[in-house]
C-alpha positions as CSV (number, residue, x, y, z in Angstrom):
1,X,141.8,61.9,119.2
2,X,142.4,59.0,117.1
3,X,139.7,56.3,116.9
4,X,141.1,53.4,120.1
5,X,141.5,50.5,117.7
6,X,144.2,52.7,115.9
7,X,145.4,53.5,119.3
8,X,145.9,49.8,119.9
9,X,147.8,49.3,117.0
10,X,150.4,52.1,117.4
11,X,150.8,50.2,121.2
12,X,151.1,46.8,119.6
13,X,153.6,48.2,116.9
14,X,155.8,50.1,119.0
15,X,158.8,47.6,119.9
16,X,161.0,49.0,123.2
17,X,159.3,48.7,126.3
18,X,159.7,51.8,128.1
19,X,158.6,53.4,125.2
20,X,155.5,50.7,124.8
21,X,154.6,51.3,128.2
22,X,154.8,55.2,127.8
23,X,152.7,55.5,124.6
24,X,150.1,52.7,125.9
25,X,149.9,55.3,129.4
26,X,149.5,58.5,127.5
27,X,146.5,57.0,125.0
28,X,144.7,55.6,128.4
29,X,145.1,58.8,129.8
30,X,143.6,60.1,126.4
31,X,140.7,57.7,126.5
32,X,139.8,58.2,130.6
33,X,140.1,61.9,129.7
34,X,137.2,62.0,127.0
35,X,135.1,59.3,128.9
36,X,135.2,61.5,131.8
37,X,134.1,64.6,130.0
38,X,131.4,62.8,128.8
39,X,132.4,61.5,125.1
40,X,131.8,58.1,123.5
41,X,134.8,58.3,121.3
42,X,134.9,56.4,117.8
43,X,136.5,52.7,118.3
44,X,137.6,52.1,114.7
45,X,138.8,49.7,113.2
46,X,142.8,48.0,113.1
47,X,144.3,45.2,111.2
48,X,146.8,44.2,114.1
49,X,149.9,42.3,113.6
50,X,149.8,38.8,114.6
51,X,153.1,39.3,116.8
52,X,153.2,42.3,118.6
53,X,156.7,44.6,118.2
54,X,159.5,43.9,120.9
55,X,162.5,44.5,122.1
56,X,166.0,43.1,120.4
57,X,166.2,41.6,124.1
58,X,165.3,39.4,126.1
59,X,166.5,36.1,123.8
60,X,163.3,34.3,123.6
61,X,163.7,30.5,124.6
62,X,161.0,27.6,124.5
63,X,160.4,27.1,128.5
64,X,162.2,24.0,128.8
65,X,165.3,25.9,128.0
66,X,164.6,28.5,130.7
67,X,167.6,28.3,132.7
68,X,166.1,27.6,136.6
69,X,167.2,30.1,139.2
70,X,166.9,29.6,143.0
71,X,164.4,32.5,144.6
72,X,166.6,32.2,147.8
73,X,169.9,33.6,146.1
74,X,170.8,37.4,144.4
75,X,170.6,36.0,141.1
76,X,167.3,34.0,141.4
77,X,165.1,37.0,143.0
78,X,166.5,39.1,139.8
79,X,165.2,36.5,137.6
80,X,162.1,36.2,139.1
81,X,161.1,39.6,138.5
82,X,162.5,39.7,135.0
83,X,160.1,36.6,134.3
84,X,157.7,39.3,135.7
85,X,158.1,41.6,133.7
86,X,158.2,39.9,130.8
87,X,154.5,38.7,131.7
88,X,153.6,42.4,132.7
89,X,154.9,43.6,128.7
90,X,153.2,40.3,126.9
91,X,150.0,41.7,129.0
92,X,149.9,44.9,127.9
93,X,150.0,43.9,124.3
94,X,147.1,40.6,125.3
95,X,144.8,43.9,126.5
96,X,145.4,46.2,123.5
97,X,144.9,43.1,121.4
98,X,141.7,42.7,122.4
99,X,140.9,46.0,121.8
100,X,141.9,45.6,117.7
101,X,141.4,42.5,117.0
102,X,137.9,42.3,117.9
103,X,136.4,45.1,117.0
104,X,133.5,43.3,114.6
105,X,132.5,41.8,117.9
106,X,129.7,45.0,118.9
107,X,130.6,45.5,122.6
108,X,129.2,48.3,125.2
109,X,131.5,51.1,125.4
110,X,132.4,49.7,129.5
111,X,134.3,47.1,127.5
112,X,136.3,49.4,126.1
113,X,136.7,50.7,129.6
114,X,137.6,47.6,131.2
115,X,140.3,46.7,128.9
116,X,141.9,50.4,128.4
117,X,142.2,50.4,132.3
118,X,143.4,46.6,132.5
119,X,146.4,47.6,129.6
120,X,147.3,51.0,131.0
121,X,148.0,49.0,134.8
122,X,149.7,47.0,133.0
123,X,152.0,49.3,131.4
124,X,152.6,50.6,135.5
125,X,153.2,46.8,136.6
126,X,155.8,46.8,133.9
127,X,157.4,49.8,134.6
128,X,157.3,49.1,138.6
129,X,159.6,45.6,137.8
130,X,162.2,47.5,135.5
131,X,162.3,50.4,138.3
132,X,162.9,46.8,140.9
133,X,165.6,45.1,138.3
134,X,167.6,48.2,138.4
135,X,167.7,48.9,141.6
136,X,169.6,45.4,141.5
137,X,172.3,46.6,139.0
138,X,169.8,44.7,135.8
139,X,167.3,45.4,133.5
140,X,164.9,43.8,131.6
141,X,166.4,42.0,128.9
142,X,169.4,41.1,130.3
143,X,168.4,37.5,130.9
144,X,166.2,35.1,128.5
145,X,162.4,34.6,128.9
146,X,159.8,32.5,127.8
147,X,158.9,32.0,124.1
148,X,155.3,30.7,124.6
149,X,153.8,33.9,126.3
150,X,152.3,35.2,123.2
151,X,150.6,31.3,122.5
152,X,147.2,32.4,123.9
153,X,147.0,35.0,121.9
154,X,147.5,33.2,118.8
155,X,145.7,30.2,119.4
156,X,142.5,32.7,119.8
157,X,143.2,35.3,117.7
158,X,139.7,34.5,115.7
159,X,137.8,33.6,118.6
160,X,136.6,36.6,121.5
161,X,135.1,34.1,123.6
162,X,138.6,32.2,123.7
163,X,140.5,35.1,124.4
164,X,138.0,35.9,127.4
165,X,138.2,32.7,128.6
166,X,142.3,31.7,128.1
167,X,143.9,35.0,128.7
168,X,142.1,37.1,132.1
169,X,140.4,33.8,133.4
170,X,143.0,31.2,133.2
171,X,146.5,32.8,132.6
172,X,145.7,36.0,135.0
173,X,143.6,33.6,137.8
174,X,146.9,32.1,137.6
175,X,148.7,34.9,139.0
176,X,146.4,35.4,141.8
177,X,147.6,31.9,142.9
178,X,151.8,32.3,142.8
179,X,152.3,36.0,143.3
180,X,151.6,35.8,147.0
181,X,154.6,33.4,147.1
182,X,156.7,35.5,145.0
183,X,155.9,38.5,147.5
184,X,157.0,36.2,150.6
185,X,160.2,35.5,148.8
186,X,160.9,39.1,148.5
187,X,159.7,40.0,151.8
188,X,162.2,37.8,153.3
189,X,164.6,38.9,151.6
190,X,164.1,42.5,153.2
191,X,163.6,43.6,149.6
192,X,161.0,46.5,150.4
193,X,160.6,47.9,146.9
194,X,159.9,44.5,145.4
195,X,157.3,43.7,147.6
196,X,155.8,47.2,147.2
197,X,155.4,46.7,143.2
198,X,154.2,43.0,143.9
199,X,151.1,44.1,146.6
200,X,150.4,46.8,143.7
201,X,149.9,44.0,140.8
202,X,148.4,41.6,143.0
203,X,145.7,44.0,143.7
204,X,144.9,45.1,140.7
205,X,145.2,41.5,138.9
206,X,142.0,41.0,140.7
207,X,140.0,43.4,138.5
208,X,141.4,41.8,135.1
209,X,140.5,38.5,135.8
210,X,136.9,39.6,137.0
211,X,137.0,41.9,133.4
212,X,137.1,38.4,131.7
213,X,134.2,36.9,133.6
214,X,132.1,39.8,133.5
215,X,132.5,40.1,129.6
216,X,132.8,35.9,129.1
217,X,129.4,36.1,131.0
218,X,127.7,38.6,128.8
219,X,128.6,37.0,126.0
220,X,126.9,33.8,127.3
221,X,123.9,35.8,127.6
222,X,123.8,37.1,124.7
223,X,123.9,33.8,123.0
224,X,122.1,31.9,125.4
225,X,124.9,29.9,126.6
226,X,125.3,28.4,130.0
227,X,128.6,30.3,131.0
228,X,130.5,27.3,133.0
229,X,130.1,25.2,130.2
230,X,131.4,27.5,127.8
231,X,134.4,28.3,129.6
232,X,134.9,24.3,130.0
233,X,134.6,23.7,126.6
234,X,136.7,26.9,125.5
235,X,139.9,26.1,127.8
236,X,139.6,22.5,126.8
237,X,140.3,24.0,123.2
238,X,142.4,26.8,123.5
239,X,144.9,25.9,126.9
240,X,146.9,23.0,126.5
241,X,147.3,21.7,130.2
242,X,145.4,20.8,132.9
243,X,145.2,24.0,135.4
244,X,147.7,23.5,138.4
245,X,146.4,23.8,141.9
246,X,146.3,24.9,144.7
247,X,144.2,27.8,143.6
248,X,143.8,31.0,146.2
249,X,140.0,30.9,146.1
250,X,139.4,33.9,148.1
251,X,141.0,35.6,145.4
252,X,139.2,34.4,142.2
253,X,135.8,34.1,143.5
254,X,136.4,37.9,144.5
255,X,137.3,38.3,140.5
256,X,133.7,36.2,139.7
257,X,135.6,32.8,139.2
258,X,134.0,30.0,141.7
259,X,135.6,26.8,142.1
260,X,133.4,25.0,139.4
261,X,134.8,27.1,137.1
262,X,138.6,26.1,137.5
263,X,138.5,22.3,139.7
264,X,136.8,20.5,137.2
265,X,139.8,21.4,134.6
266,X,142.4,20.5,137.3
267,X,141.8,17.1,137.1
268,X,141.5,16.7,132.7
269,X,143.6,14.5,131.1
């Protein structure tokens, strides 16, 4: 088995994603396979690149020029789930990231755990909102997405603790806030797939976000940091907006995140 860093790398290389999803599920199933048989295989080293390989399609458009769908109509629930799945295919390649980029950070082999896990749901939560968009007659890259999905990554790539913080804590958190809406919308709509795939990432969004805090928090211990004020200071950096409430708080303190973690940043200037 190749060392997981190089696995990362061939995930964060590989450009169509079906095939993306497929290779990132097969090296999981590689890792989970040796861990369960009682391995601690070799995590290597990768030089990843910067900007992960992707598709021809979707165009890629600053958000402002994100054409605005209504979720009531045909066309918007479509587009609402390919701005899904765009998210689901940018976090497969955040959690494989982490994974090579970091690797001079020295981190117990449950890290490696965590974040193998987190990528291969991923890859499923992916693969669930193509399965949806055809079902409709589309596919994903049929309509535009958002350019700045891959910002976080950049704006931390030489900093772990801002990755922690950014990526599971503030940009996942956030789906534990809209994706209840989105599954209403859907469920309305008498779209029964949809809503099946959405409960299935809602679910397991919980455990990525609470990877973040569990790692941002040993971290903090490890360098003697107070972890609230770390975060603070580390979204202040790295995030460029003030977080938007309302927040579903049942759902992020069960991920480790209480509400002086997030409320105090909802207010900043």
């Amino acid at each position: 088995m190749m060392p997981l860093a190089q696995m990362a790398d061939a995930v964060l290389r590989t450009g169509d994603g079906r095939e993306k999803t497929a290779l990132s599920r097969k090296l999981a199933a590689e890792w989970r396979a040796a861990r369960e048989g009682g391995a601690a295989p070799e995590i290597g080293t990768a030089t990843p690149p910067l900007h992960p390989a992707r598709p021809a399609k979707p165009e890629l458009l600053s958000p402002r020029d994100v054409p605005r769908r209504r979720p009531g109509s045909p066309q918007g629930r479509i587009a609402l789930l390919h701005a899904v799945a765009h998210i689901e295919l940018n976090a497969v390649d955040l959690h494989w990231d982490i994974i090579a980029r970091f690797t001079h950070v020295p981190m117990p082999m449950g890290f490696y755990d965590d974040w193998v896990k987190a990528a291969d749901e991923e890859s499923k939560h992916f693969n669930l909102m193509c399965d949806c968009l055809e079902e409709l007659g589309s596919h994903y890259g049929a309509l535009p997405a958002h350019a700045g999905m891959w910002r976080a990554a950049e704006d931390t790539a030489d900093d772990f603790m801002g990755r922690l913080a950014v990526v599971p804590m503030v940009l996942e958190a956030r789906g534990l806030d809209v994706t209840p809406g989105m599954i209403d919308v859907f469920r309305k709509a008498g779209a029964d797939s949809a809503v099946a795939a959405l409960e299935t990432i809602y679910a397991e969004e919980v455990a990525h976000v609470a990877y973040g805090s569990k790692w941002l928090h040993f971290m903090c211990g490890r360098d003697n940091l107070d972890p609230k004020e770390a975060f603070h200071a580390l979204v202040q950096r790295y995030f460029h907006s003030p977080l938007k409430p309302p927040f579903n708080e049942e759902k992020r303190a069960e991920a480790g995140l209480p509400p002086d973690f997030y409320w105090p940043l909802a207010v900043a200037d």
